[in-house]
Rosetta silent file (secondary structure, phi, psi, omega in degrees, C-alpha in Angstrom):
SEQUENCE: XXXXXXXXXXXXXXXXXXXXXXXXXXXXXXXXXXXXXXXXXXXXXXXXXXXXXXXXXXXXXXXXXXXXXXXXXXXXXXXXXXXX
SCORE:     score description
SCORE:     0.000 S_00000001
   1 L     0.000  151.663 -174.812    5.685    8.439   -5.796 S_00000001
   2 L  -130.870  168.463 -176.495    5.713   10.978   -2.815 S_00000001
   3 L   -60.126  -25.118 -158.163    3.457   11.461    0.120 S_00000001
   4 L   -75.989   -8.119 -148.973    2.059   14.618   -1.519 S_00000001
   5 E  -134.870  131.261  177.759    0.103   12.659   -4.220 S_00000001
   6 L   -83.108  156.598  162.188   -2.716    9.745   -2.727 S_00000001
   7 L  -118.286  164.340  152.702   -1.964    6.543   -3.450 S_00000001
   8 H    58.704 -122.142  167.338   -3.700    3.368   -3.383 S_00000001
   9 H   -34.253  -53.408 -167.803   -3.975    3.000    0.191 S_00000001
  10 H   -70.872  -35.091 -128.237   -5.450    6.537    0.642 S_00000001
  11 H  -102.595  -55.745  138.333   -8.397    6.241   -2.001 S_00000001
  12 H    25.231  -77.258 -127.225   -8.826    2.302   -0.322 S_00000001
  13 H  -115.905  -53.735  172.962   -9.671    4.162    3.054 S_00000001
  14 H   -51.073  -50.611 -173.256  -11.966    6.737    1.246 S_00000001
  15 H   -67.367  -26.869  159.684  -13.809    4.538   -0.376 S_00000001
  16 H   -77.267  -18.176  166.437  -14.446    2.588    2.541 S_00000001
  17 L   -92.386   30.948  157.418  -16.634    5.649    4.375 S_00000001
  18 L  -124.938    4.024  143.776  -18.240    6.654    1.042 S_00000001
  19 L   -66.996  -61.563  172.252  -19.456    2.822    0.618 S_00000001
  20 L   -34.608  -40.611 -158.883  -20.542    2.660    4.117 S_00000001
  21 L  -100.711  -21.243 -168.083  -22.758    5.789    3.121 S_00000001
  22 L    92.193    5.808  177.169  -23.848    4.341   -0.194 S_00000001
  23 L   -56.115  103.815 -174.343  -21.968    6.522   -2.070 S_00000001
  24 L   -68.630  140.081 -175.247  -21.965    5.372   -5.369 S_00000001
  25 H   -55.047  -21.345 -165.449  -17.728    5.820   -6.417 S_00000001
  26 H   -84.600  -23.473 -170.935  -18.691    7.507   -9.637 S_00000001
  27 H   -94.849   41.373  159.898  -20.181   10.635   -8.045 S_00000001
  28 E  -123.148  152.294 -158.425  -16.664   10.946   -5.747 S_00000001
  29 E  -140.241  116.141  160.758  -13.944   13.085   -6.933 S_00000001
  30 L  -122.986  114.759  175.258  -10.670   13.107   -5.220 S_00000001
  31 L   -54.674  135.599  173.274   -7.465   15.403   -6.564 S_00000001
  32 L   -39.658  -52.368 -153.541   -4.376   13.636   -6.840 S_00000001
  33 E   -74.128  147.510  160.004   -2.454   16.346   -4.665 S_00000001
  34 L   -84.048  153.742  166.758   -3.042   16.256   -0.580 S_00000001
  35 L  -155.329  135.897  166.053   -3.523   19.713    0.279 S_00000001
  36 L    69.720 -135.878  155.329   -3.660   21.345    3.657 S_00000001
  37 L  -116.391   35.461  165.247   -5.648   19.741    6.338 S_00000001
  38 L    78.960  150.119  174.318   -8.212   17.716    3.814 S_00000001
  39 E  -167.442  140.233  179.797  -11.631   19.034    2.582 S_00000001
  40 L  -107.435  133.498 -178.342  -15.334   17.603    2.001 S_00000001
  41 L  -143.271  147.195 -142.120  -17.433   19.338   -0.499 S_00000001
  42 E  -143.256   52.337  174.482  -21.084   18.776   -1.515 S_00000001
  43 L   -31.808  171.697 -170.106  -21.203   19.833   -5.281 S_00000001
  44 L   -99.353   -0.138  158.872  -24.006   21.404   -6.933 S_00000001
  45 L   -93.473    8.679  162.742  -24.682   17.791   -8.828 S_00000001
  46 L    93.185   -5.735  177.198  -25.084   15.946   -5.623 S_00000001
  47 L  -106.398  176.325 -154.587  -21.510   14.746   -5.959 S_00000001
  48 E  -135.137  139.324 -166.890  -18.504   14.750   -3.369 S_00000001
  49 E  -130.406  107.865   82.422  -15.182   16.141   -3.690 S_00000001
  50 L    68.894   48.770 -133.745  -12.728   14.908   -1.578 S_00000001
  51 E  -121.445   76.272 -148.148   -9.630   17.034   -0.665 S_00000001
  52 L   -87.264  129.253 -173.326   -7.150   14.384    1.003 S_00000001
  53 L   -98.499  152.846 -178.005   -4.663   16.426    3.670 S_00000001
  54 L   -64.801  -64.908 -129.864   -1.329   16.923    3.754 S_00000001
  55 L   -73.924  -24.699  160.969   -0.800   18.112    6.953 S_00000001
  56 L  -130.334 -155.795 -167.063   -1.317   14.201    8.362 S_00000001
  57 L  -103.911  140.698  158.467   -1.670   10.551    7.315 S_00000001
  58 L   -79.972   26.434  155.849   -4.704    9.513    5.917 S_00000001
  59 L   -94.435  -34.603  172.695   -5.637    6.940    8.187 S_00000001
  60 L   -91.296   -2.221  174.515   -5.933    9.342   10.948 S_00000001
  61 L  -106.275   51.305 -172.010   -8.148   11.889    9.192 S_00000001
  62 L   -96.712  -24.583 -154.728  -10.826    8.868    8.252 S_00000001
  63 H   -74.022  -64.021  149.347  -12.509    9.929   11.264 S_00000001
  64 H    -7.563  -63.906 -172.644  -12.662   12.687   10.124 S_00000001
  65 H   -84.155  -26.624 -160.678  -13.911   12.463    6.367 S_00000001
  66 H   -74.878  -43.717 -160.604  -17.070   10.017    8.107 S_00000001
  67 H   -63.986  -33.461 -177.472  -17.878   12.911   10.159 S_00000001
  68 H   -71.736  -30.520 -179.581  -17.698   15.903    7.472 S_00000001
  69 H   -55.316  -39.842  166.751  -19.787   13.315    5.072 S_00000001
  70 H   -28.163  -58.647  176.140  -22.368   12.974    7.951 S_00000001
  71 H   -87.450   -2.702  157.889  -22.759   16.614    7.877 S_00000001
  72 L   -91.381   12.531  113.823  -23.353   17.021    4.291 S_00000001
  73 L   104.981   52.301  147.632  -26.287   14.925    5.446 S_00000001
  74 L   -84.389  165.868 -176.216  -25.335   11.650    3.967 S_00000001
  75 L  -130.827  150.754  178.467  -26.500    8.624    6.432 S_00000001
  76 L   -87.580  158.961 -152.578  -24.792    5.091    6.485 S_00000001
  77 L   -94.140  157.308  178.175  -26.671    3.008    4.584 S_00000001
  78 L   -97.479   15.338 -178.375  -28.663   -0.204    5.718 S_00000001
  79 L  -100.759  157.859 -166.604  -28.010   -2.144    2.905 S_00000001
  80 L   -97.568  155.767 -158.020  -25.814   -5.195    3.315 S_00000001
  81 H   -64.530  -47.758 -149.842  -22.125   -4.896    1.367 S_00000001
  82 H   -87.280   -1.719  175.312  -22.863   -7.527   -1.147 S_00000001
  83 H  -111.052   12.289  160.695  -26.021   -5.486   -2.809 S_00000001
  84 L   -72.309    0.000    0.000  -24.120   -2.099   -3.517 S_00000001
């Protein structure tokens, strides 16, 4: 396995800001490959596509992914962990 491809770890740390938001996992799409510096997209079915960056580690662009969901005007959710 190589850096260029998420692992794991990566989808792990996505999944924990798209939970947070209420994102149900089935409408999130993330390509194997890292490309670039990462990209958030807002599909035209309401679903989210994910673009995991190269150009750093994906622990430091987390920040990152909360804030571009934020502005695709998801909100974190009020619901407690154990009822998603």
């Amino acid at each position: 396995m190589t850096d260029d491809i998420i692992g794991m770890k990566d989808m792990g740390a996505i999944f924990e800001v798209t939970d947070r938001f209420g994102i149900d996992r089935e409408s999130v799409s993330v390509p194997l490959e890292k490309e670039g510096d990462g990209h958030v997209e807002r599909l035209s079915d309401g679903s989210l596509e994910i673009t995991v960056p190269a150009s750093i580690p994906t622990q430091e662009w987390i920040d990152t992914l909360e804030a571009e969901v934020k502005r695709l005007g998801f909100e974190i959710s009020s619901r407690p962990e154990d009822e998603m």
